[in-house]
VOGU-3710 file (C-alpha; in Angstrom, 3 decimals, decimal comma):
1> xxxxxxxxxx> 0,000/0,000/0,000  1,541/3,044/-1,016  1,629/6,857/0,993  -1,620/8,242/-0,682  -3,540/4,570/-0,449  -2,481/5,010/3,306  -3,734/8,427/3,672  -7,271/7,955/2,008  -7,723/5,181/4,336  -6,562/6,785/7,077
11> xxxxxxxxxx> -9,322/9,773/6,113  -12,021/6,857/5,685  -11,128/5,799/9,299  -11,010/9,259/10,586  -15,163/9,898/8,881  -16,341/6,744/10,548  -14,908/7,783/13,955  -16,430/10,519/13,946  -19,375/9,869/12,348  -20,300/6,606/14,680
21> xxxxxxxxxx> -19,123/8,708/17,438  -21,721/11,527/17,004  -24,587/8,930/17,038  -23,697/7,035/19,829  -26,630/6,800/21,774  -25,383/8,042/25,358  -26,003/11,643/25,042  -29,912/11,334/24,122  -30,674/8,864/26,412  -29,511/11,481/29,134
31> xxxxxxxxxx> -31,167/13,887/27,606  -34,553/12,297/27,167  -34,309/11,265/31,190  -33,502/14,848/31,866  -36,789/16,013/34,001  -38,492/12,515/33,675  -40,374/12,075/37,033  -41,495/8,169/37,404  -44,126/7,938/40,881  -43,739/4,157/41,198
41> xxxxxxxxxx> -40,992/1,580/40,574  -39,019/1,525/37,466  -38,604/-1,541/35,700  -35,798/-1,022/32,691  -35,768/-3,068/29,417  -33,523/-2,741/26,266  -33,295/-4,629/22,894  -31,631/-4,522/20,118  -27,987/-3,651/18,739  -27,070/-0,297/21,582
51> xxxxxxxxxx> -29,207/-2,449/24,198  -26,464/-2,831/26,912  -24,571/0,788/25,550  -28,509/3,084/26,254  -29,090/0,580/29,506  -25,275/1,233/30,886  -26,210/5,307/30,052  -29,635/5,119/31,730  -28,651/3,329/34,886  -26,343/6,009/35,724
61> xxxxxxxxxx> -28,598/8,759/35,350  -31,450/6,723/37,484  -31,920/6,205/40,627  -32,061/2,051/41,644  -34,334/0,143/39,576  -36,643/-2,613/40,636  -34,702/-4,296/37,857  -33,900/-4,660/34,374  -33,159/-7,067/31,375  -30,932/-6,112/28,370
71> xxxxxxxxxx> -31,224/-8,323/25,180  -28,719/-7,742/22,741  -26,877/-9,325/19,854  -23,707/-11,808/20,687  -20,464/-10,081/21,590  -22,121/-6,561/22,136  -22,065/-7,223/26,763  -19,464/-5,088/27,539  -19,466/-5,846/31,447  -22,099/-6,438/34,188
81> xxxxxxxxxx> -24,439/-3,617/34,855  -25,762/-3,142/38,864  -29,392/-4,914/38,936  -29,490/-5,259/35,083  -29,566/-8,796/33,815  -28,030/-8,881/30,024  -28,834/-11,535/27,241  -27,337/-12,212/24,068  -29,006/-13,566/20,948  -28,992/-14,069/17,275
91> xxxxxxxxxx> -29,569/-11,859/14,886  -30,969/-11,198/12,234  -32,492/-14,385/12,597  -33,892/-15,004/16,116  -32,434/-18,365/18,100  -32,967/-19,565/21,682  -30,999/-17,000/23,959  -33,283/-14,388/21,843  -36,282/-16,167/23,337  -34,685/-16,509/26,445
101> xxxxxxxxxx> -33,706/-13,084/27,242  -37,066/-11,787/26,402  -39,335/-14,220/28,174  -36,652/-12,916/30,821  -38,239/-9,750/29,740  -41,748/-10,588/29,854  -41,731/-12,215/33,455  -40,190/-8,557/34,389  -42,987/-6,397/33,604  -45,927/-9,304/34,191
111> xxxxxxxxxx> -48,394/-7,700/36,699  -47,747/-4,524/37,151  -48,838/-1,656/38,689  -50,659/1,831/37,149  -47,669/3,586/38,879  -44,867/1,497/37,576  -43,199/2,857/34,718  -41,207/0,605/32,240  -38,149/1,972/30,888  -37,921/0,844/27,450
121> xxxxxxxxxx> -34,842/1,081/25,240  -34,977/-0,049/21,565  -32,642/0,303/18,687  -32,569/-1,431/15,723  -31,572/-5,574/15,740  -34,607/-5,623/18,347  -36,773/-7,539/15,645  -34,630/-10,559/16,395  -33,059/-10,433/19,725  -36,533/-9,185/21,249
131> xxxxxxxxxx> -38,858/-12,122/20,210  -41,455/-14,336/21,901  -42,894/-15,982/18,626  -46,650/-17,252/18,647  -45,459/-19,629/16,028  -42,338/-22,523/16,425  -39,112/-21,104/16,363  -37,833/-23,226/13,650  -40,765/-21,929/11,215  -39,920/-18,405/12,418
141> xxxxxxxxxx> -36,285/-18,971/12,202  -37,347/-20,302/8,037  -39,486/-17,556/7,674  -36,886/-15,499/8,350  -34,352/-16,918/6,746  -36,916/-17,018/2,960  -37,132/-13,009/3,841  -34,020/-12,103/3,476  -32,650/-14,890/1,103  -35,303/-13,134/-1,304
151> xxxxxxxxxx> -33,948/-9,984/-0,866  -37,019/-8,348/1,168  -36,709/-5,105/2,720  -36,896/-4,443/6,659  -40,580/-2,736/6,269  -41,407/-5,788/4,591  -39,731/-8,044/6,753  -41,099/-6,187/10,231  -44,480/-6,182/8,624  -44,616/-10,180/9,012
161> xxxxxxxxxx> -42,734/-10,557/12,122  -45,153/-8,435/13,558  -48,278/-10,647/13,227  -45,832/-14,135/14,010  -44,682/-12,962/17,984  -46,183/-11,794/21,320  -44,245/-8,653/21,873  -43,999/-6,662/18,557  -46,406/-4,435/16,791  -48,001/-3,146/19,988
171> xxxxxxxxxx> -48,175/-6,186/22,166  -45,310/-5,217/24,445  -46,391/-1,916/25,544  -50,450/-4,036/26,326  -48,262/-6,551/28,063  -47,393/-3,646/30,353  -50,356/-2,307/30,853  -51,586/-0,611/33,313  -48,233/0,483/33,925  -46,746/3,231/32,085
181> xxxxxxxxxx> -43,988/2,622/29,074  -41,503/5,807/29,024  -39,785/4,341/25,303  -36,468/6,110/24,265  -35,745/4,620/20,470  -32,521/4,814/18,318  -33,679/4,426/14,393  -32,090/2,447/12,258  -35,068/2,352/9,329  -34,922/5,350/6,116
191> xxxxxxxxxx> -37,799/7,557/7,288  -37,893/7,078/11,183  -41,120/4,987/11,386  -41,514/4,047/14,976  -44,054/0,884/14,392  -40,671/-0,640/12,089  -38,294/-0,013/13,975  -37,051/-3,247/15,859  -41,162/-3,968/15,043  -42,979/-1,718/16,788
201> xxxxxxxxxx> -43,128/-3,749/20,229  -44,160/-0,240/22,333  -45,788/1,696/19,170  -49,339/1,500/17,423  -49,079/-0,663/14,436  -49,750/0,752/11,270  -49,241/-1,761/9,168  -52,294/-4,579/7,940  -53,235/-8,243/7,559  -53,533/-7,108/4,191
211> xxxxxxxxxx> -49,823/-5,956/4,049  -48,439/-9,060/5,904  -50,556/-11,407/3,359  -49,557/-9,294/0,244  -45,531/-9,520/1,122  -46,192/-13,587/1,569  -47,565/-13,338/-2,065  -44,739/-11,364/-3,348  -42,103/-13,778/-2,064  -44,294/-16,826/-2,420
221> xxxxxxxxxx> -43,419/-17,610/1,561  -43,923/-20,907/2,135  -46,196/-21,094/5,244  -48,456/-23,309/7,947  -51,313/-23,145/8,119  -51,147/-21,958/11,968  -48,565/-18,815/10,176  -51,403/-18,111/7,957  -54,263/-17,807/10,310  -51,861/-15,153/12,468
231> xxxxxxxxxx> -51,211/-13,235/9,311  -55,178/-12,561/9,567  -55,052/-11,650/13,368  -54,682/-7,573/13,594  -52,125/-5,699/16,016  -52,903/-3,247/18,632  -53,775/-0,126/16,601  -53,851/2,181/19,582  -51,879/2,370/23,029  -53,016/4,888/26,165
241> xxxxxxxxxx> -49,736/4,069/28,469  -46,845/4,986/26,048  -44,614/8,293/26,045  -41,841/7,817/23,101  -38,803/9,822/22,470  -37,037/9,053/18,969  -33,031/10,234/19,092  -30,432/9,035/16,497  -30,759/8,470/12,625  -29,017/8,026/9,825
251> xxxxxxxxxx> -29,388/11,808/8,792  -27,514/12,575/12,160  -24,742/10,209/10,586  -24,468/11,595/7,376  -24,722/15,256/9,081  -21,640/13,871/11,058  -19,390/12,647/8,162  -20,342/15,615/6,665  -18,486/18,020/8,889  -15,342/15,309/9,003
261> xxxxxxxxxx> -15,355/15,414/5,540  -14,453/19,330/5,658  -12,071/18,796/8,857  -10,412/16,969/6,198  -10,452/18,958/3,195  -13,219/17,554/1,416  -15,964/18,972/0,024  -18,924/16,800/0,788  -21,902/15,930/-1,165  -24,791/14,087/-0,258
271> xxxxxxxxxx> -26,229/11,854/-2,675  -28,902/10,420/-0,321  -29,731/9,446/3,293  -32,402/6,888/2,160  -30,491/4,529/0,105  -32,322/1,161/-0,395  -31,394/-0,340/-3,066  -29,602/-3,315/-3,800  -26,226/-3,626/-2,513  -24,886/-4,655/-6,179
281> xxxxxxxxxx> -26,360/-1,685/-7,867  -25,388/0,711/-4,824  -21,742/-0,315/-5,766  -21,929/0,436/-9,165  -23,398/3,601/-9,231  -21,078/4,717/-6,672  -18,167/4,050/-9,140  -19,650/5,718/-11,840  -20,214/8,486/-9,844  -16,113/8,471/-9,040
291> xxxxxxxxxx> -15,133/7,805/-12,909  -17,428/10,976/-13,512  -15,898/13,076/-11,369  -11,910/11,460/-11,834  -10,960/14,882/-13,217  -11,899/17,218/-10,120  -9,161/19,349/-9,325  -10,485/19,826/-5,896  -11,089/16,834/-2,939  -14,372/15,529/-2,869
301> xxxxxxxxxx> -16,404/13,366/-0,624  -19,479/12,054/-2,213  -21,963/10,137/0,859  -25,178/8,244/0,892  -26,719/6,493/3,901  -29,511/3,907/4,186  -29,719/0,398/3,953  -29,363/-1,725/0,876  -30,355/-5,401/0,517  -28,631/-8,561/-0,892
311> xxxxxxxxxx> -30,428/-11,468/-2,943  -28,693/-14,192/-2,091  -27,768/-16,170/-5,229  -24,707/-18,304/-3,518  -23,653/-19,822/-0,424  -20,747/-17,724/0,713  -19,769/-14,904/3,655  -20,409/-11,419/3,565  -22,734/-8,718/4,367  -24,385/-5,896/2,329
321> xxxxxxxxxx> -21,754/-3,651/3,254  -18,629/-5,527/2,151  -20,954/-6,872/-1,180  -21,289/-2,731/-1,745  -17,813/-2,120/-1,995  -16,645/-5,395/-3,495  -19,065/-4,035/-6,636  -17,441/-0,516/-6,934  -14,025/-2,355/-7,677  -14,634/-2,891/-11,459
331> xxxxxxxxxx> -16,022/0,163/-11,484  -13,167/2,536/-9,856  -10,562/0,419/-11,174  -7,731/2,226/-12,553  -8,679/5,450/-10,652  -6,001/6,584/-8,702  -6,810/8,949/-5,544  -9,801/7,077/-4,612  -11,547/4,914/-2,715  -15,339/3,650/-2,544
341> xxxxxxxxxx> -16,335/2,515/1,057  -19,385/1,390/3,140  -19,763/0,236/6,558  -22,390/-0,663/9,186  -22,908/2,218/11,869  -23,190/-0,829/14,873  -20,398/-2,269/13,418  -21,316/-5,937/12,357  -22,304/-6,530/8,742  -23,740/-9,671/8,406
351> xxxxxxxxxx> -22,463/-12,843/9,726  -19,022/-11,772/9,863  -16,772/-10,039/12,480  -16,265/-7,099/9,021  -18,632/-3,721/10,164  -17,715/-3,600/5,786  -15,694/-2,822/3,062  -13,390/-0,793/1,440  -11,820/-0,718/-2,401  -9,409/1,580/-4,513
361> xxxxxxxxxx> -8,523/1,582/-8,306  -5,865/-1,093/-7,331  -8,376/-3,615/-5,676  -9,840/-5,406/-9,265  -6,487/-5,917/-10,106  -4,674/-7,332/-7,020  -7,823/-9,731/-7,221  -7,672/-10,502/-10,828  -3,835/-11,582/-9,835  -4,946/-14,213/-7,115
371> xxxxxxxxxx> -6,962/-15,736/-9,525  -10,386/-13,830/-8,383  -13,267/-12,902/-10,793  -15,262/-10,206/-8,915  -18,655/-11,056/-10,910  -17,848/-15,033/-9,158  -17,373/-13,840/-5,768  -20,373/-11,474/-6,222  -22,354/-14,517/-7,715  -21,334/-16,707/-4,483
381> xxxxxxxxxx> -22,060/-13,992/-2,140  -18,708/-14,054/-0,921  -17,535/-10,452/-0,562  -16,085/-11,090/2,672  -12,926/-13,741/1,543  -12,656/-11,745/-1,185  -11,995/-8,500/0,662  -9,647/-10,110/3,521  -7,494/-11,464/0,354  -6,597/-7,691/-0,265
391> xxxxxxxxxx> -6,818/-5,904/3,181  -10,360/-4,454/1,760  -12,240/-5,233/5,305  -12,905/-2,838/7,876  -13,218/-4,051/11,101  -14,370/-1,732/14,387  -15,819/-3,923/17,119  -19,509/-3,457/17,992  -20,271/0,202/18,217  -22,718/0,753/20,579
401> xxxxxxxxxx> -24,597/2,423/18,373  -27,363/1,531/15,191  -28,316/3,839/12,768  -28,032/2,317/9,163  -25,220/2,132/6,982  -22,839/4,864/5,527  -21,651/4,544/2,323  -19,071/6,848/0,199  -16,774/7,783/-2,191  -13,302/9,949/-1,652
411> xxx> -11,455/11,125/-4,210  -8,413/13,012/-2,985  -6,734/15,994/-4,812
//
């Protein structure tokens, strides 16, 4: 790697620093408990992704709890928290521990009082780690699994889990009635909707049986009878005992590379903050967006955030982060001065220990050298191997945080 290569990935690290570390969730969960007056006991429960980082935060800024459960995804316990007891799971597709951590959950807030108050702390990941399905696991877990192999989006996918589980759509927050649910949430959906993110379990569902039944169509889901008869059972479409607070987005990240980008010398554009299309095609038009503008005479930082899918059309590992990248390599290749990079705000990116990827105008050919045909590895859904090959992975450690994906091009002058 030569002096520039090393300095455009040394600005790439420098925008994700600071971008993660703006929308870390610590700051608005003290600021949402700022003034918050609870009369009764305080029960405390967090899914999802920033679970044990927003129930660390909020234990510190409480006074004792009559207790607490945090369910997050595996590797993302940083340490024992007073009174707190902390779960991992799977994710994205739901396993045992999920179910075990929130029936933890469940048996927490059962019979409660009208002047208890249940500290609720979502982010995104919750739709798997925070799951009590009405349905076998197994079936859920295939469900699941036919979702995303088909390349369904997380409205779609939150939409069906919703109707298939005890706790989402609504069904949490009536679980806790009569007490009161004070819900702080950390978005990781385009948009902000509050019924899809982690699947609604404190909102009012929007969403319909009609919905749920026309995404089984689309995908031609293959389904029991018993999953077919809940797809025609409705979710709570109102809720008296919920006060929600919303902090955290992908905009915020964007905002946040943004200003980096300048720090740096760049001048930033944004190309989106609702980017959801395939992974593939995210890659490519990012590279012809850097052969378009390979003449600049200035530095410029071109960003879009969201979260694209992947079909899966092989059996390999990777995410839809590293599968971005890996398909801006033809693309960029040749280009010298820049780089084409995406990566998953909590850090993770599919099945891997890779938050994503990162490519220059050398990475087609240092594959093409090892014997590596991009369009194969792209075919096999194996962006991850691929990547490692030519020191293409970026790797942070779980984040704390979840607010979509960041994806971007820098082109150095």
């Amino acid at each position: 790697m030569n002096t520039l290569e090393k300095r455009l990935r040394a600005d790439a690290e420098a925008i994700l620093r600071a971008s993660i570390g703006a929308v870390k969730p610590d700051s608005a969960v003290r600021r949402a408990l700022e003034g918050a007056r609870f009369p009764g006991r305080v029960f405390l429960v967090a899914a999802g992704k920033a679970a044990w980082q927003m129930a660390n935060v909020a234990c510190k800024a409480l006074p004792a709890l009559a207790g607490g459960v945090v369910v997050t995804k595996y590797g993302h316990v940083k340490g024992e928290i007073d009174g707190v007891a902390c779960y991992e799971g799977g994710h994205p597709v739901p396993d045992e521990n999920s179910l075990r951590g929130t029936a933890a959950a469940l048996a927490l807030t059962q019979d409660l009082r009208a002047d208890d108050t249940v500290l609720f702390l979502l982010s995104g990941g919750g739709s798997a780690l925070f799951e009590q399905p009405l349905l076998p696991l197994a079936e859920l877990q295939d469900i699941t699994h036919q979702l995303l192999s088909a390349g369904a989006d997380i409205v779609e996918i939150n939409t069906m889990r919703k109707r298939l589980s005890r706790v989402k759509g609504g069904r949490f927050a009536a679980h806790c009635a009569p007490a009161q649910v004070f819900s702080i949430v950390l978005s990781d959906i385009v948009g902000d909707p509050l019924d899809m993110i982690a699947s609604g379990p404190a909102c009012p569902d929007r969403s319909t049986c009609a919905q749920a039944i026309a995404v089984a169509e689309k995908y031609r889901l293959r389904l029991s009878p018993q999953a077919q008869a809940l797809l025609a059972v409705e979710t709570p479409k109102t809720l008296e005992n919920v006060t929600t607070n919303i902090t955290g987005s992908v905009r915020e990240l964007c905002a946040a590379a943004a200003n980096e980008c300048r720090v740096l010398g760049y001048e930033p554009i944004l190309l989106t903050d609702c980017l959801t299309c395939e992974a593939r095609e995210a890659g490519s038009f990012l590279a012809s967006i850097a052969k378009t503008h390979a003449g600049t005479e200035k530095s410029l930082a071109f960003l879009a955030g969201g979260e694209t899918v992947v079909k899966l059309t092989g059996k390999g590992l990777g995410g839809r982060n590293q599968e971005l990248a890996l398909s801006a390599a033809p693309g960029i290749s040749g280009l010298s001065e820049t780089v084409v990079f995406s990566v998953g705000s909590d850090g993770t990116d599919g099945p891997t220990d890779a938050a994503g990827g990162i490519v220059d105008g050398e990475t087609e050919e240092k594959l093409r050298a090892l014997g590596i045909r991009t369009a194969d590895v792209l075919q096999d859904n194996d962006s991850y191997h691929a990547l490692e090959k030519v020191d293409g992975l970026i790797v942070t450690g779980a984040t704390g945080t979840n607010v979509n994906d960041l994806a971007m091009v820098l082109i150095r002058r």
